[in-house]
OpenMM code with the backbone's topology and positions (N, CA, C; nanometers):
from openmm import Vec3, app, unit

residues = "UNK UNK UNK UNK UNK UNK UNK UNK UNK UNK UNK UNK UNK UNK UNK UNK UNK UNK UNK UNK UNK UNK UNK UNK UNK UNK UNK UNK UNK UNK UNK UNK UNK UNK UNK UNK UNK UNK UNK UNK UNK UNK UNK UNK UNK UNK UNK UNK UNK UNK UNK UNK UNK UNK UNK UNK UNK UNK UNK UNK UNK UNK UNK UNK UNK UNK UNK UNK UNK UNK UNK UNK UNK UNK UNK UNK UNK UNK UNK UNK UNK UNK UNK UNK UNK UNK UNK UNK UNK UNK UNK UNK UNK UNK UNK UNK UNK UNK UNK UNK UNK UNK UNK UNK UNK UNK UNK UNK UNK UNK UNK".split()
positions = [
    Vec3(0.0832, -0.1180, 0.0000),
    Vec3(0.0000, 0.0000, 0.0000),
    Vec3(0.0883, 0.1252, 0.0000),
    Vec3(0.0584, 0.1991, -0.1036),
    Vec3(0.1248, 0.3274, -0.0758),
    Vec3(0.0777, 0.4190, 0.0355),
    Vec3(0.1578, 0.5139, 0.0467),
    Vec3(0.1566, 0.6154, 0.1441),
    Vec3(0.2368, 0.7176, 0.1345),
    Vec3(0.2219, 0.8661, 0.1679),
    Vec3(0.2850, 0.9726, 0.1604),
    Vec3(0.2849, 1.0205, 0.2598),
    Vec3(0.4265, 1.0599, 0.3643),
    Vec3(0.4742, 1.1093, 0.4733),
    Vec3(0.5169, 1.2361, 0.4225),
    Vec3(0.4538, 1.3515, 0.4831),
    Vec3(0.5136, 1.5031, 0.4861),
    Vec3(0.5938, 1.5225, 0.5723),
    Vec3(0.7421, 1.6130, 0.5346),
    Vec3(0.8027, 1.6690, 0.7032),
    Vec3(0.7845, 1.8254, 0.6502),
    Vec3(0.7958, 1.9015, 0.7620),
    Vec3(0.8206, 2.0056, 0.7228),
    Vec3(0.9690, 2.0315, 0.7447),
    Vec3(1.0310, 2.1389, 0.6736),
    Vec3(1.2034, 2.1090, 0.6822),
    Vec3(1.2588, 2.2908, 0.6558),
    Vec3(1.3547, 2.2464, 0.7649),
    Vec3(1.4480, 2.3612, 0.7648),
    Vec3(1.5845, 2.3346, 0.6691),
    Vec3(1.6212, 2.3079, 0.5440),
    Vec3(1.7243, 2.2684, 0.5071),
    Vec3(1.7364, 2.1449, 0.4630),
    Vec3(1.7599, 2.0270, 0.5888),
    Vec3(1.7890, 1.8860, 0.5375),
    Vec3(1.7245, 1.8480, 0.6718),
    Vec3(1.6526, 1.9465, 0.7992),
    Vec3(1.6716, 1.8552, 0.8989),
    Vec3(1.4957, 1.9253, 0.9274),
    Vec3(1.4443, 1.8234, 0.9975),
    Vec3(1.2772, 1.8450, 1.0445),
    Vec3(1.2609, 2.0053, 1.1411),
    Vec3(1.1672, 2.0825, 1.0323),
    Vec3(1.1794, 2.1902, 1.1139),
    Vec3(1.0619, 2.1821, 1.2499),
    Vec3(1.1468, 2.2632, 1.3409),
    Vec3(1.0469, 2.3248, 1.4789),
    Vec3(0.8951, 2.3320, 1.4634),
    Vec3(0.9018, 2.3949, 1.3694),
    Vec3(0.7167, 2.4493, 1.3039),
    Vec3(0.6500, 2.4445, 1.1997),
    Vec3(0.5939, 2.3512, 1.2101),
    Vec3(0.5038, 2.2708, 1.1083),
    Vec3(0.4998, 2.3893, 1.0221),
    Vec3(0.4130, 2.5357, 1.0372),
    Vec3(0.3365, 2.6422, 0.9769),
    Vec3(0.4358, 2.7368, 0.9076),
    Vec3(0.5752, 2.7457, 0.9734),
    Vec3(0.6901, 2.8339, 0.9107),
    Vec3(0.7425, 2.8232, 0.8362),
    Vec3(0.7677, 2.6631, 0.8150),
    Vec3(0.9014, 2.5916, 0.6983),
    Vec3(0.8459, 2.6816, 0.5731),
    Vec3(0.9993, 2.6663, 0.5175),
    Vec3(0.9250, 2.6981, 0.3368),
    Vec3(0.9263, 2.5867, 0.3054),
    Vec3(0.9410, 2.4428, 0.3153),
    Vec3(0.9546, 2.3710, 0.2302),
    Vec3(0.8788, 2.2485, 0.3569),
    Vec3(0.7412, 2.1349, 0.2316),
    Vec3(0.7471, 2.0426, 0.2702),
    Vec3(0.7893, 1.8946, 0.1992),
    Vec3(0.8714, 1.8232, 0.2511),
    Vec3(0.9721, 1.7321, 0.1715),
    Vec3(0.8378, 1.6200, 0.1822),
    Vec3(0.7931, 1.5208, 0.0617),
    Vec3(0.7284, 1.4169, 0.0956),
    Vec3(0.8093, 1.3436, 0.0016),
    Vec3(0.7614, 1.1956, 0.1213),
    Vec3(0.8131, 1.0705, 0.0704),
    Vec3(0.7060, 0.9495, 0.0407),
    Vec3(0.7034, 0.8973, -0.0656),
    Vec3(0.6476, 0.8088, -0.1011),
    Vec3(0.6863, 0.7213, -0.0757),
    Vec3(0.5805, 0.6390, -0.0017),
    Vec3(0.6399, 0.4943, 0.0744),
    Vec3(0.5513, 0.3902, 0.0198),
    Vec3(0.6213, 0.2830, -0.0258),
    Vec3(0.5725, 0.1199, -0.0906),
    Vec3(0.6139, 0.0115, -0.0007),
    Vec3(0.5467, -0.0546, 0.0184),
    Vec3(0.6106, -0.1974, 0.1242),
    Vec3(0.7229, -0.1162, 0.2200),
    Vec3(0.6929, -0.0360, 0.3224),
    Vec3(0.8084, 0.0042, 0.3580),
    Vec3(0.9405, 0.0691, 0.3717),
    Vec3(0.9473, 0.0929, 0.2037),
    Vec3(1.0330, 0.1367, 0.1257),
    Vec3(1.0441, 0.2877, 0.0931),
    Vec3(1.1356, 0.3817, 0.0563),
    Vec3(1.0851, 0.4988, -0.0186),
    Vec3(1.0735, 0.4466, -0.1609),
    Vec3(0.9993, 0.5234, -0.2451),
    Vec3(1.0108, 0.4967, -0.3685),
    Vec3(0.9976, 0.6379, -0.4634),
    Vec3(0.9741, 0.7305, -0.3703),
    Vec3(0.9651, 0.8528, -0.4606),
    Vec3(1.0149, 0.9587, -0.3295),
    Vec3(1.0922, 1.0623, -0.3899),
    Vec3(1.0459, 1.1888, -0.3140),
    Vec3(1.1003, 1.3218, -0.4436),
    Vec3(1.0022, 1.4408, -0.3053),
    Vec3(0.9206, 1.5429, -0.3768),
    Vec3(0.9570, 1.6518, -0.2936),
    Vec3(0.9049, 1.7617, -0.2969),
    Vec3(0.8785, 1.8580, -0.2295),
    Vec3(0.7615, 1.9481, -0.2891),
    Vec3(0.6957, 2.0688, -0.1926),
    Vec3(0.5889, 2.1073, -0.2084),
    Vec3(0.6042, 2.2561, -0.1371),
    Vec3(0.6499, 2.3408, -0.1790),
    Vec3(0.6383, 2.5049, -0.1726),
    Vec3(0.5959, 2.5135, -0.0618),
    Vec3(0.5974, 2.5753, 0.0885),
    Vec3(0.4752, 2.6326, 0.1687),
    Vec3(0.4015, 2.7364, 0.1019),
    Vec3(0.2578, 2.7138, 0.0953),
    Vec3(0.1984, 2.8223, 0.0373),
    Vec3(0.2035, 2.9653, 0.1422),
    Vec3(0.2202, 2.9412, 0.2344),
    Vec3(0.1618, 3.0611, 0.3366),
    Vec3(0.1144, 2.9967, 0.4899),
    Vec3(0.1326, 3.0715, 0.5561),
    Vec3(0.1246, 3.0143, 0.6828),
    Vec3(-0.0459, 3.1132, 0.7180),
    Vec3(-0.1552, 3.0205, 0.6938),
    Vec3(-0.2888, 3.0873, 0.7915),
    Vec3(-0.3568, 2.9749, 0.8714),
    Vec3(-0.4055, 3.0444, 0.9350),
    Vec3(-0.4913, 2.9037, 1.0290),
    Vec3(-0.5668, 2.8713, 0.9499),
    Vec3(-0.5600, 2.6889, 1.0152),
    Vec3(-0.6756, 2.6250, 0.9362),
    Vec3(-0.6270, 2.6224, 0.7809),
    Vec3(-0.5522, 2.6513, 0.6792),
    Vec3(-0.5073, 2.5936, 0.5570),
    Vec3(-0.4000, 2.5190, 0.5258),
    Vec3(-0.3246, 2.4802, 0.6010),
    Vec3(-0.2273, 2.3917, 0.5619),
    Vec3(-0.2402, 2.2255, 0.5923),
    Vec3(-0.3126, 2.2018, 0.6924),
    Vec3(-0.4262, 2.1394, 0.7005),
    Vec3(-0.4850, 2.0613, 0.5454),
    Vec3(-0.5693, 2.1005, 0.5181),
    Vec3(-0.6533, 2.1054, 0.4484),
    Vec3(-0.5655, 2.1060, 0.2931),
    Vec3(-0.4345, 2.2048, 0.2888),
    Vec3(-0.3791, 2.2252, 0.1988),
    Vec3(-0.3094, 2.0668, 0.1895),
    Vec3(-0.2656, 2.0315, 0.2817),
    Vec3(-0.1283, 1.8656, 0.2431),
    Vec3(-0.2699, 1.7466, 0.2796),
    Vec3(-0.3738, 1.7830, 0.3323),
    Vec3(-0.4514, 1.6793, 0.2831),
    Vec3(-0.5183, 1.6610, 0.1433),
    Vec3(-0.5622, 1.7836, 0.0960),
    Vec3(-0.5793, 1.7700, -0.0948),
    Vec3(-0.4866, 1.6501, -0.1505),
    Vec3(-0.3848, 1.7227, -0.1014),
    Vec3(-0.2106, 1.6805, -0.2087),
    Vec3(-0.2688, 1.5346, -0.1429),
    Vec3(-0.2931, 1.4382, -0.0848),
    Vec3(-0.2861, 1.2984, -0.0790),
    Vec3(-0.1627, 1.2562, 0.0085),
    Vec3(-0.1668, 1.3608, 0.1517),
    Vec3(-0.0641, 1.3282, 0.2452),
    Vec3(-0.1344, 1.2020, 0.3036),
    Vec3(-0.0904, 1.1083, 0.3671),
    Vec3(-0.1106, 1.0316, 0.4761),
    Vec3(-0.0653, 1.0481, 0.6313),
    Vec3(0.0515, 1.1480, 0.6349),
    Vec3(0.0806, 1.1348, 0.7637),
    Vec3(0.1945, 1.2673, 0.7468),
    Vec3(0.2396, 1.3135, 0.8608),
    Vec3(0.3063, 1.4208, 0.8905),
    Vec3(0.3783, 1.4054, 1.0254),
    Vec3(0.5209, 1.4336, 0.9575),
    Vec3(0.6189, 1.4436, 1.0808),
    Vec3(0.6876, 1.5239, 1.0957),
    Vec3(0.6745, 1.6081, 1.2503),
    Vec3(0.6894, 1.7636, 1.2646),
    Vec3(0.7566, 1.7685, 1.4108),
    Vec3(0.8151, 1.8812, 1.4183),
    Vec3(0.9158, 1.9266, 1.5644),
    Vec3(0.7534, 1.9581, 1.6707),
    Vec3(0.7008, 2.0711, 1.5607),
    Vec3(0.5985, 2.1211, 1.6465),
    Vec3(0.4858, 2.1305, 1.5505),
    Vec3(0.3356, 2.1917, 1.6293),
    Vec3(0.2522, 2.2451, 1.5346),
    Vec3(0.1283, 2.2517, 1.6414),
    Vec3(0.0356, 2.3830, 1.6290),
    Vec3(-0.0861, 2.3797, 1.7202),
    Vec3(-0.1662, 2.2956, 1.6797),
    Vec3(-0.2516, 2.2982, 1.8015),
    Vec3(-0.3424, 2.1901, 1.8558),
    Vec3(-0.4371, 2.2317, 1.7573),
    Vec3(-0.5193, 2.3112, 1.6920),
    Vec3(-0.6158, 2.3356, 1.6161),
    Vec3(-0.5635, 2.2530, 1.4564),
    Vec3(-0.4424, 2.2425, 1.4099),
    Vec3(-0.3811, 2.2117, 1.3263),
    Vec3(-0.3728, 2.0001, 1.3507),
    Vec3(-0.3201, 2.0089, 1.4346),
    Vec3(-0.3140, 1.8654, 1.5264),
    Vec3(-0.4718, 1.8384, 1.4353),
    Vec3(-0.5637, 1.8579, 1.5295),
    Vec3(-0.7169, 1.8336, 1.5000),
    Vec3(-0.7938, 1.8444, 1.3786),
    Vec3(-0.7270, 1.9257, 1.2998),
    Vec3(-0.7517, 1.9114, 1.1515),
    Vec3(-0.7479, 1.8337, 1.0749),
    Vec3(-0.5748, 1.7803, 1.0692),
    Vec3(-0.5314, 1.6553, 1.0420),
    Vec3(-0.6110, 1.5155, 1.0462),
    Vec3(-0.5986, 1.5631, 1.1957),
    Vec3(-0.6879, 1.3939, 1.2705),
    Vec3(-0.8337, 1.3794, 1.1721),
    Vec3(-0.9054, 1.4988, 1.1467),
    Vec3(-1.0453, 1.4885, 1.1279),
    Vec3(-1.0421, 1.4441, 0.9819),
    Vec3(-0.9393, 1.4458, 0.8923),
    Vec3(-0.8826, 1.4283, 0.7331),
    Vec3(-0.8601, 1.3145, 0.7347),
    Vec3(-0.8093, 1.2256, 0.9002),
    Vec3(-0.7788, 1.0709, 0.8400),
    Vec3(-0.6313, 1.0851, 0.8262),
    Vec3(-0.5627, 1.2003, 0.8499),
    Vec3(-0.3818, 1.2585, 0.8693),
    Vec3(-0.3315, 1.1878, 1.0083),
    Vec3(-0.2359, 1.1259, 1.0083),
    Vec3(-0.1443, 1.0470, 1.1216),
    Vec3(-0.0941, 1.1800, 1.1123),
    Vec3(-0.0410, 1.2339, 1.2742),
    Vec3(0.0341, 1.3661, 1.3014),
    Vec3(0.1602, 1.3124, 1.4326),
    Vec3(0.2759, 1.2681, 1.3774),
    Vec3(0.3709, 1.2595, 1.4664),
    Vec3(0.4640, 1.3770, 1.5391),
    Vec3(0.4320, 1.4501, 1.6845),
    Vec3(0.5156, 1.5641, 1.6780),
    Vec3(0.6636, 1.4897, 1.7839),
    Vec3(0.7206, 1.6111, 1.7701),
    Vec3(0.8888, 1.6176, 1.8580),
    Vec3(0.9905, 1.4960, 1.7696),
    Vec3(0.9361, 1.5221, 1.6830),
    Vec3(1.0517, 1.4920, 1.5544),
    Vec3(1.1568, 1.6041, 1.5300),
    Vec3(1.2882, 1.5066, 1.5467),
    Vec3(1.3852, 1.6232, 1.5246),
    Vec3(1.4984, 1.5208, 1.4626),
    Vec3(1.5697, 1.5930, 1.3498),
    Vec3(1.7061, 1.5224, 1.3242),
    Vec3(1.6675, 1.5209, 1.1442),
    Vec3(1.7464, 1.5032, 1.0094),
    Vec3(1.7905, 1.4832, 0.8985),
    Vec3(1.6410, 1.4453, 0.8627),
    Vec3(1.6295, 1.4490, 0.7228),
    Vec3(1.5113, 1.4086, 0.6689),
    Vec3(1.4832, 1.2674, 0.6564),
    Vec3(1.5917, 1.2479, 0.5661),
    Vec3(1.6141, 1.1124, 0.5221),
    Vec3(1.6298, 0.9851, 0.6686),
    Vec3(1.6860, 1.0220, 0.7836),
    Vec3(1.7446, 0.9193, 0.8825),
    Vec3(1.5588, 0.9145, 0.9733),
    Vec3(1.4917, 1.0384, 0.9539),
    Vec3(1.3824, 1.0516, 1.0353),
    Vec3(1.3038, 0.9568, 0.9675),
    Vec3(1.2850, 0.9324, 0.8579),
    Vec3(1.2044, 0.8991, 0.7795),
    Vec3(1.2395, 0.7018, 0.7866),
    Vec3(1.3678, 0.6807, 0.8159),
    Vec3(1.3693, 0.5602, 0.7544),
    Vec3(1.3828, 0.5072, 0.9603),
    Vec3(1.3535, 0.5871, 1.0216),
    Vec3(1.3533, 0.5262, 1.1884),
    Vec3(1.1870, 0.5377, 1.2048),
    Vec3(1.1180, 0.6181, 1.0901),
    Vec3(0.9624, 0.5799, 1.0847),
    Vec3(0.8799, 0.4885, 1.0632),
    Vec3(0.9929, 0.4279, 0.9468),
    Vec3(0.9174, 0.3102, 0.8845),
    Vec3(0.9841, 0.1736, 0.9786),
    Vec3(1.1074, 0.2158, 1.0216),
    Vec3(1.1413, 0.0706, 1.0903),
    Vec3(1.0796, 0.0484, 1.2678),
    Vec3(0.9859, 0.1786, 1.2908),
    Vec3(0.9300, 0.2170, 1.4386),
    Vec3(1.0580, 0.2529, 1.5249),
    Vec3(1.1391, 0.2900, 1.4908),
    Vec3(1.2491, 0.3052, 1.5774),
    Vec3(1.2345, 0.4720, 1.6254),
    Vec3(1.1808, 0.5674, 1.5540),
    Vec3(1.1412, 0.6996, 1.5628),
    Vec3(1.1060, 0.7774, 1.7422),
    Vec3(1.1600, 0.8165, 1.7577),
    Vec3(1.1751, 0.8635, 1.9286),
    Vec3(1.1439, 0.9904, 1.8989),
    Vec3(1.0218, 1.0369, 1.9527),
    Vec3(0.9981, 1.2181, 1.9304),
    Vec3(1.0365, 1.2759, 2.0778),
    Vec3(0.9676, 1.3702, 2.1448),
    Vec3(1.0310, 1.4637, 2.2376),
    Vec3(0.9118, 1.5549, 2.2895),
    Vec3(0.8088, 1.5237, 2.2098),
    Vec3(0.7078, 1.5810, 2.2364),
    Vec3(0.6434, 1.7326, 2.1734),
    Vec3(0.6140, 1.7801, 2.1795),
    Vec3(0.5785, 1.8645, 2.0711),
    Vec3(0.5981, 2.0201, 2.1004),
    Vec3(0.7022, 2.0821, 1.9995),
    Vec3(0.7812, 2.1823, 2.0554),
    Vec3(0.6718, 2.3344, 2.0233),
    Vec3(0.6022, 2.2971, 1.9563),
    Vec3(0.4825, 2.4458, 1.9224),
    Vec3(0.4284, 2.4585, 2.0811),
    Vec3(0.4358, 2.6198, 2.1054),
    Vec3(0.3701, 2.6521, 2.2455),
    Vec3(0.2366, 2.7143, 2.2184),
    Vec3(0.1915, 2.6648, 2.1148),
    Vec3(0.0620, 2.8157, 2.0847),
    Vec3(-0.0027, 2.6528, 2.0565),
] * unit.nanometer
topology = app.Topology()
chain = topology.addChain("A")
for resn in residues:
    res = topology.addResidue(resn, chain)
    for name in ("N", "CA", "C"):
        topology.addAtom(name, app.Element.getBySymbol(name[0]), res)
């Protein structure tokens, strides 16, 4: 079964805030595997659209440092897996996701 994991990213490494990044990196996952990746512009940071915006695109799940609770709940209501206190490289986060090895920290957004 496929699946598409969003991070949001500062560079190469999972950014702090879901809503700030300019960039969200997705990975296409097959049996476990990557088999594609992408990226996707931040359109803009407003409440309530980004949400809504990476669920269109055919996200499945999202892994983030931080992100508010209204955002959290958006997700959830789309059928979006929302992993927060992800921190560390794109690529190493991604492949300690699929093997469950993934250790978050809890979720660094204070709002």
């Amino acid at each position: 079964m496929k699946k598409i994991v969003a991070i949001p990213t500062d560079g190469k490494d999972v950014s702090g805030h879901f809503g700030h990044c300019p960039l969200f990196y997705l990975f296409t996952v097959e049996d476990n595997e990557v088999i594609e990746k992408d990226f996707i512009e931040n359109p803009g940071h407003q409440p309530g659209f980004l949400p809504r915006f990476l669920s269109e695109k055919g996200i499945d799940c999202i892994l983030a440092g931080g992100m508010g609770n209204r955002a959290v709940e958006l997700f959830k209501e789309n059928g979006v897996e929302v992993v927060l206190g992800v921190r560390g490289p794109l690529d190493q986060v991604v492949e300690q996701y699929l093997n469950g090895t993934l250790e978050t920290e809890g979720n660094t957004c204070d709002h």
